[in-house]
LUMGULUM-70168 format. One line per 10 residues: number of its first residue (from 1); their letters; for each residue x, y, z of C-alpha. Coordinates in nm, 2 decimals. Layout:
BEGIN
NUM = A = X/Y/Z | ...
// end
This chain:
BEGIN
1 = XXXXXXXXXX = 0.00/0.00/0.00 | 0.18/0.32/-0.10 | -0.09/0.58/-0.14 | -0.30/0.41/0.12 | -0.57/0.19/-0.11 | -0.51/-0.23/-0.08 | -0.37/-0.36/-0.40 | -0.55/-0.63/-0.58 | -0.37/-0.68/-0.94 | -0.29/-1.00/-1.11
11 = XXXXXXXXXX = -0.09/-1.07/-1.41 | -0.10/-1.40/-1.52 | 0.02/-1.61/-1.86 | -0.10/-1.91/-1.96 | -0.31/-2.15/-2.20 | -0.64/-2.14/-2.26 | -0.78/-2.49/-2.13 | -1.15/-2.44/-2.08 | -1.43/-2.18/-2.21 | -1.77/-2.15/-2.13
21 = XXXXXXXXXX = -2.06/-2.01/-2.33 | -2.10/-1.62/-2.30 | -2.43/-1.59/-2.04 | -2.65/-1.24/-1.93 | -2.61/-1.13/-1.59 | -2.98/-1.02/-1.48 | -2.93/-0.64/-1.58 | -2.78/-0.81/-1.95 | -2.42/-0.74/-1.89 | -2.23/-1.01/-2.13
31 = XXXXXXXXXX = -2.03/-1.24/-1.92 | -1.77/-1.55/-2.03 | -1.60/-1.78/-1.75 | -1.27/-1.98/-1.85 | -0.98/-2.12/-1.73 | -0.60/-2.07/-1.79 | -0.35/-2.32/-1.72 | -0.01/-2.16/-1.62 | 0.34/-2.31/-1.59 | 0.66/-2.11/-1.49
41 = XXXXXXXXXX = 0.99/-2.16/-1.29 | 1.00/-1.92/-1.01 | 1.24/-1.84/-0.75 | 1.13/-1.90/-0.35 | 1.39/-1.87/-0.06 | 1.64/-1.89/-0.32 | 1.56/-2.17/-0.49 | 1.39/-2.27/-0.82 | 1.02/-2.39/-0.80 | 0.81/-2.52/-1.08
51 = XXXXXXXXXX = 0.50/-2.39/-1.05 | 0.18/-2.57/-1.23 | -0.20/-2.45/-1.16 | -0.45/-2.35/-1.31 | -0.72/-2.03/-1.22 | -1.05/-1.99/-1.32 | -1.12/-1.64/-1.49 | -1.41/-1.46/-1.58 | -1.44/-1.17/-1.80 | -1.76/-0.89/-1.83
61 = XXXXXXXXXX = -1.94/-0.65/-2.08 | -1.75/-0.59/-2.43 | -1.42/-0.78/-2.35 | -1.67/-1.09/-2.25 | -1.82/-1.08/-2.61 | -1.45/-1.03/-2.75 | -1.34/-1.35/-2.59 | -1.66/-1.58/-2.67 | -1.43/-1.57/-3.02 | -1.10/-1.74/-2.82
71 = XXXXXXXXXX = -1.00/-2.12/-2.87 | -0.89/-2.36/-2.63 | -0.50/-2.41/-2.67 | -0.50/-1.98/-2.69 | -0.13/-1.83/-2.52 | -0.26/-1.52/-2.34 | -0.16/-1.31/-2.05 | -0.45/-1.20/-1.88 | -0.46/-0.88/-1.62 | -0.70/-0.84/-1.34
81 = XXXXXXXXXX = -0.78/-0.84/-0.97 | -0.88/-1.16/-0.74 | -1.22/-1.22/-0.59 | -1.46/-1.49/-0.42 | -1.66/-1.69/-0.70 | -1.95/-1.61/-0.45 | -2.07/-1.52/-0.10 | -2.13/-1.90/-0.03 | -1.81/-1.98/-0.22 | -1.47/-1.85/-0.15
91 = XXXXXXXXXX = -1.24/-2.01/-0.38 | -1.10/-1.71/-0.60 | -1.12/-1.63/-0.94 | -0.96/-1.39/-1.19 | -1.14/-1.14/-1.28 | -1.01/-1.01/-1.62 | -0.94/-0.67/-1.73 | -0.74/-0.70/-1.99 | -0.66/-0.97/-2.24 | -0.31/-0.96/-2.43
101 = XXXXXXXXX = -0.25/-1.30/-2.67 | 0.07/-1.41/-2.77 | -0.05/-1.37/-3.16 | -0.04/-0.94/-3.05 | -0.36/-0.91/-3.04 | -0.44/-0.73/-2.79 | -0.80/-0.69/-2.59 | -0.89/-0.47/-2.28 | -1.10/-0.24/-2.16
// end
């Protein structure tokens, strides 16, 4: 915190492995859930870790109609901030800001 306001910002590359169907939120906001796979070697107590997970994204209004269009298999590296899935449900999810794939084409809001 350097001006005082939490941080929540998330850069993440991976592949696409999953994508849903673009849905309506009741007020008809577009919205598209997927899911990236990441891989990486990262450095932790001065040491090299491989790092394998994967993070379920979502992504809202025009860049959610722009991604209906992506392909599993798709190289990206998707900005955003984390939140709960739901009050109920706590795991987090990325939501997605901004889209950059490795082809240059570049999608964000």
């Amino acid at each position: 915190m350097t001006d005082g306001t939490p941080r929540n910002l998330l850069i993440l590359d991976g592949q696409v492995i999953e994508r849903g169907a673009v849905r309506y939120t009741p007020a008809g906001v577009p919205v598209i859930e997927f899911k990236l796979q990441h891989e990486s070697e990262q450095i932790e107590a001065g040491s090299k870790r491989k790092v394998d997970c994967e993070m379920a994204c979502v992504a809202l209004g025009s860049l959610a109609t722009l991604l209906s269009g992506m392909n599993a298999g798709s190289l990206c590296s998707a900005t955003g901030f984390l939140a709960a899935k739901s009050l109920k449900n706590r795991s987090l999810v990325l939501h997605v800001t901004s889209i950059e794939f490795k082809e240059g084409i570049n999608h964000g809001i």
